[in-house]
MARDRENTOR-367571 format. One record per residue (C-alpha): residue in one letter; x, y, z. Coordinates in steps of 0.5 Angstrom, whole numbers, plus 500, padded with zeros to 3 digits. Example, Ala and Ser with C-alpha at 12.3 -4.5 7.8 and 13.67 -1.06 7.14 Angstrom:
{"a"; {525; 491; 516}}
{"s"; {527; 498; 514}}
***
This chain:
{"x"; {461; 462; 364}}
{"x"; {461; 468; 369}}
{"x"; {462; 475; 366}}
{"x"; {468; 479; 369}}
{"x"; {464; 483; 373}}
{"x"; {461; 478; 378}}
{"x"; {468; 476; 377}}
{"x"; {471; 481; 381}}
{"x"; {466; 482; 386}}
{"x"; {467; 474; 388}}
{"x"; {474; 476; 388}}
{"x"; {474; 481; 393}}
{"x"; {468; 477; 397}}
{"x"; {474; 471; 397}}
{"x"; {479; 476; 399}}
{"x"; {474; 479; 405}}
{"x"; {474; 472; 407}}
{"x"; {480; 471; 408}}
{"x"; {482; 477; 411}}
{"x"; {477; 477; 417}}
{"x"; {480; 469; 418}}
{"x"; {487; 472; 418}}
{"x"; {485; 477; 423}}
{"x"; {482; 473; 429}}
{"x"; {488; 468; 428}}
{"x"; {493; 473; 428}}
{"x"; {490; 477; 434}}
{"x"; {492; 478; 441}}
{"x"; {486; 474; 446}}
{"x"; {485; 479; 451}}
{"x"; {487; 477; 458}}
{"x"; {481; 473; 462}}
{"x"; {481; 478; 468}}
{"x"; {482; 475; 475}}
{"x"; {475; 476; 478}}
{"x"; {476; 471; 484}}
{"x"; {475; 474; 492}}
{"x"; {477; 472; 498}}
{"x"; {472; 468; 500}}
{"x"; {472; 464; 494}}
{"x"; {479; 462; 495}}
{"x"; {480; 454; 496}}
{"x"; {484; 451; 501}}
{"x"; {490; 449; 497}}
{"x"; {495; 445; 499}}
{"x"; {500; 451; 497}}
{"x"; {497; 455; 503}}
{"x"; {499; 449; 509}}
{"x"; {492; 451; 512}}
{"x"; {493; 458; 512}}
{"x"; {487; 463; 509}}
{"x"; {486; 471; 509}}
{"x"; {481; 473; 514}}
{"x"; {483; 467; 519}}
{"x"; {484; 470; 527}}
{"x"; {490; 469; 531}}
{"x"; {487; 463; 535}}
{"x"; {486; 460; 528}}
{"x"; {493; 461; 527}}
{"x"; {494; 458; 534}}
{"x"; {491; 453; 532}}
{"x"; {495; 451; 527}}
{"x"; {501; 452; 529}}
{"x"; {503; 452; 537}}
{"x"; {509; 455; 537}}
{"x"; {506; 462; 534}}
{"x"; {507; 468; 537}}
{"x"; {504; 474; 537}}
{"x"; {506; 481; 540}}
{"x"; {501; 486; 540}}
{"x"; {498; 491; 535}}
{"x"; {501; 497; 533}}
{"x"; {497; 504; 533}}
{"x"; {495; 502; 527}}
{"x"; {492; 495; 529}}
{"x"; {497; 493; 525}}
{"x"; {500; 486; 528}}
{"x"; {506; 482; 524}}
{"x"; {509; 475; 525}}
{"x"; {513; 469; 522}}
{"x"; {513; 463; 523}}
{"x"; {520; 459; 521}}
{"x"; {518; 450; 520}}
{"x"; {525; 451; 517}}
{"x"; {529; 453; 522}}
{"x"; {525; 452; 529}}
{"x"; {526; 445; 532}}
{"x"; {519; 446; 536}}
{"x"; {515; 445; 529}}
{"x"; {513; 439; 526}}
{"x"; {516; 439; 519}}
{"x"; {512; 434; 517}}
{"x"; {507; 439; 517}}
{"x"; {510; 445; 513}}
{"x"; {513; 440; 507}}
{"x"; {518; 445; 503}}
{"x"; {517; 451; 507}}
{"x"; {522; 456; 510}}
{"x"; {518; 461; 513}}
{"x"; {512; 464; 513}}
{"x"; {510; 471; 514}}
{"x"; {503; 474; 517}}
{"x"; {500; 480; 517}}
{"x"; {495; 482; 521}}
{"x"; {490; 488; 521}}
{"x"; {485; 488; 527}}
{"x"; {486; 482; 529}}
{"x"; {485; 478; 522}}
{"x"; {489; 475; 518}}
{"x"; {491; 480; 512}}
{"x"; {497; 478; 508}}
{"x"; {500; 471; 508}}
{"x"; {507; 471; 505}}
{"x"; {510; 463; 504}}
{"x"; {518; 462; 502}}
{"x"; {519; 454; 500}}
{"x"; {525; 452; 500}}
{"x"; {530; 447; 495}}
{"x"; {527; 441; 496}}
{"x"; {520; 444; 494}}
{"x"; {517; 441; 487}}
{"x"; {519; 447; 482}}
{"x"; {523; 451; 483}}
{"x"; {522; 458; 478}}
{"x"; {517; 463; 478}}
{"x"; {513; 459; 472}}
{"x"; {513; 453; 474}}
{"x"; {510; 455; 481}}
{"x"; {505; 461; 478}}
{"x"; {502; 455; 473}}
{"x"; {501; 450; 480}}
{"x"; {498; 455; 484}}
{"x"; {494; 457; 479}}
{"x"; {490; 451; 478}}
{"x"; {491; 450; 486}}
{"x"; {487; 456; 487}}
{"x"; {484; 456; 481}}
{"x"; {486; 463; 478}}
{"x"; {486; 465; 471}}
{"x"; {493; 465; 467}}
{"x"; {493; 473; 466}}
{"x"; {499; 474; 471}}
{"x"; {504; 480; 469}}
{"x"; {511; 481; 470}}
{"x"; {512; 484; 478}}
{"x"; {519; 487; 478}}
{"x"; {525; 483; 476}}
{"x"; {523; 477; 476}}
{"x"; {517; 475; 480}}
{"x"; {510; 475; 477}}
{"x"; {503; 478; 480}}
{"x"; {495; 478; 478}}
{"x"; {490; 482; 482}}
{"x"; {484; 479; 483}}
{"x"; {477; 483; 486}}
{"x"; {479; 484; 493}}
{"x"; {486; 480; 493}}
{"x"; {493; 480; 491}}
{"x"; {497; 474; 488}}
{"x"; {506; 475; 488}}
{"x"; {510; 470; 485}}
{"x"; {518; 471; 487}}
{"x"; {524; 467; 488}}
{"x"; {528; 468; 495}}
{"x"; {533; 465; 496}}
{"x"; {533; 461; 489}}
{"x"; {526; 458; 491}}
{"x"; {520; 460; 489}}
{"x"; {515; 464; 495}}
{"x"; {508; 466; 495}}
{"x"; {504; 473; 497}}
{"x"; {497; 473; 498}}
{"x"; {495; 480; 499}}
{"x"; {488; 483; 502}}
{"x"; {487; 489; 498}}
{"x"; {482; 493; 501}}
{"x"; {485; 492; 508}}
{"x"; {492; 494; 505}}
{"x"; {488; 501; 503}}
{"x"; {485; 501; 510}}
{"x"; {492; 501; 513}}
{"x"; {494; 507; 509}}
{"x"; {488; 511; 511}}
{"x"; {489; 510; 518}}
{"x"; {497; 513; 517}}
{"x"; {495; 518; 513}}
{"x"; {490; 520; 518}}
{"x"; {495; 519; 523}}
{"x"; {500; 524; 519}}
{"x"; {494; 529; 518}}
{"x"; {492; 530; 526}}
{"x"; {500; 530; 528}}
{"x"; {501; 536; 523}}
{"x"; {496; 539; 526}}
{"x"; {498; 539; 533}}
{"x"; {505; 540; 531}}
{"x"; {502; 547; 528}}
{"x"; {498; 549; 534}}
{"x"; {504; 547; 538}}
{"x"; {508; 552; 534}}
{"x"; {502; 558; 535}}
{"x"; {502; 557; 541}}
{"x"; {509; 557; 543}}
{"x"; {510; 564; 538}}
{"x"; {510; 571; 543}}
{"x"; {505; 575; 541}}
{"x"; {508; 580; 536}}
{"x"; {510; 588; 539}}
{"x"; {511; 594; 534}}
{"x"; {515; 599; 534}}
{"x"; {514; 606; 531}}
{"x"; {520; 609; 529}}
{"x"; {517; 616; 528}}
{"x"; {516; 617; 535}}
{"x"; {520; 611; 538}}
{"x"; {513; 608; 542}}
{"x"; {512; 601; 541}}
{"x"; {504; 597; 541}}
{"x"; {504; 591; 545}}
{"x"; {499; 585; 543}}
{"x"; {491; 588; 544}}
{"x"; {494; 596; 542}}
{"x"; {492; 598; 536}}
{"x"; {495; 604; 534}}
{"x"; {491; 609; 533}}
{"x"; {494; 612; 525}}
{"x"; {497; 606; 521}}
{"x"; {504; 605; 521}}
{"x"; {507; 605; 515}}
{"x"; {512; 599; 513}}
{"x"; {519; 603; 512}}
{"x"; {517; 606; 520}}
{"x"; {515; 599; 522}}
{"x"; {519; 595; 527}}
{"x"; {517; 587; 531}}
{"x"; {520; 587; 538}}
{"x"; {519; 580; 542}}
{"x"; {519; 583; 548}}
{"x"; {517; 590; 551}}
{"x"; {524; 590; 554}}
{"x"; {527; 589; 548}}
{"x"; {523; 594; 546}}
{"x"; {525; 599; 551}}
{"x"; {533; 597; 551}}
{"x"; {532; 600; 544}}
{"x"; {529; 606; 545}}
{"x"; {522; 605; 544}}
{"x"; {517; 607; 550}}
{"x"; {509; 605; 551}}
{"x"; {505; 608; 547}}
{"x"; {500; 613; 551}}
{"x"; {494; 609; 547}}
{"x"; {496; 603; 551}}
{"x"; {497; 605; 558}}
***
């Protein structure tokens, strides 16, 4: 027979037990981050053969009927592609696909946006987050991206899932890439700001003060020989408007 002692501490011991049970039942698993790269990305039938850091000869090769433009200052180069809509692509090759959009930066292949249309094999976010999260072999932490659209950062890439036109759409974005080209634009911003505040000081006339105690004026190089007080100071733009007011060329300054 057990004494009441030990009772109770077998009783709390129960009840310690149960209650660590209970919390690793109950608790939340904290969401497997994505530490997936860029390079290790599958070629997914998702991606119709397009991958991030691909050229536009890759592009090209891909599909003929690209066509690229030139780069923008910032080496910047966008373009789409529409197997949907152009009669000139082989649709069998882009099965369900409306358009895809490629985003170039230096020549390399940084973002890759892809619509699907109708005919695609689902047709909500969900749905379409779970297959290509096999297809490219993510992990199922994937977090609410405005209003109905999923997004999952990885090491160096983005994934996007959305709805255009009531089917599903994937962007795959590279992050580093991305930082890249707002350096670029915040740099651009700051030498612009420079040149226009050194265009704006150049373009200013040197200042003229007057003295309206003896009505003599210094130009730009003079220096009066005593201080002139604020209340007796006056700023001409020019000698001549200077002189129209009454003030002439101090001695100190001939």
């Amino acid at each position: 027979m057990l004494f009441p002692a030990k009772s109770v501490l077998l009783l709390r011991h129960g009840l310690l037990i149960l209650a660590l049970l209970f919390l690793f039942t109950v608790a939340p698993i904290e969401a497997q981050q994505c530490t997936q790269k860029i390079a290790d990305l599958p070629a997914a039938p998702e991606l119709y053969g397009f991958r991030l850091g691909m050229s536009k000869e890759d592009v090209k090769t891909r599909v003929p009927q690209a066509v690229f433009g030139r780069s923008d200052d910032f080496g910047v180069l966008k373009t789409t592609i529409n197997p949907y809509f152009d009669p000139k692509i082989d649709k069998t090759k882009f099965a369900s696909v409306r358009s895809v959009s490629l985003d170039f930066l230096d020549d390399r292949l940084t973002s890759l946006w892809i619509g699907f249309d109708e005919t695609y094999q689902v047709q909500t976010v969900d749905e379409f987050v779970k297959t290509i999260s096999e297809s490219l072999r993510l992990p199922g932490s994937w977090s609410s991206w405005k209003s109905r659209g999923q997004h999952l950062r990885c090491t160096d890439f983005e994934a996007i899932v959305t709805t255009v036109a009531g089917s599903p759409s994937l962007r795959l974005l590279d992050v580093a890439a991305d930082d890249t080209i707002a350096a670029r634009r915040l740099a651009q911003e700051e030498k612009d700001s420079k040149v226009e505040g050194t265009a704006v000081e150049s373009s200013r006339e040197p200042e003229i003060i007057g003295d309206k105690r003896d009505k003599t004026y210094y130009p730009a190089g003079c220096t009066p020989a005593r201080e002139i007080g604020a209340p007796d100071t006056i700023i001409f733009k020019t000698s001549s408007e200077a002189e129209k007011a009454g003030f002439k060329l101090a001695k100190v300054c001939h």
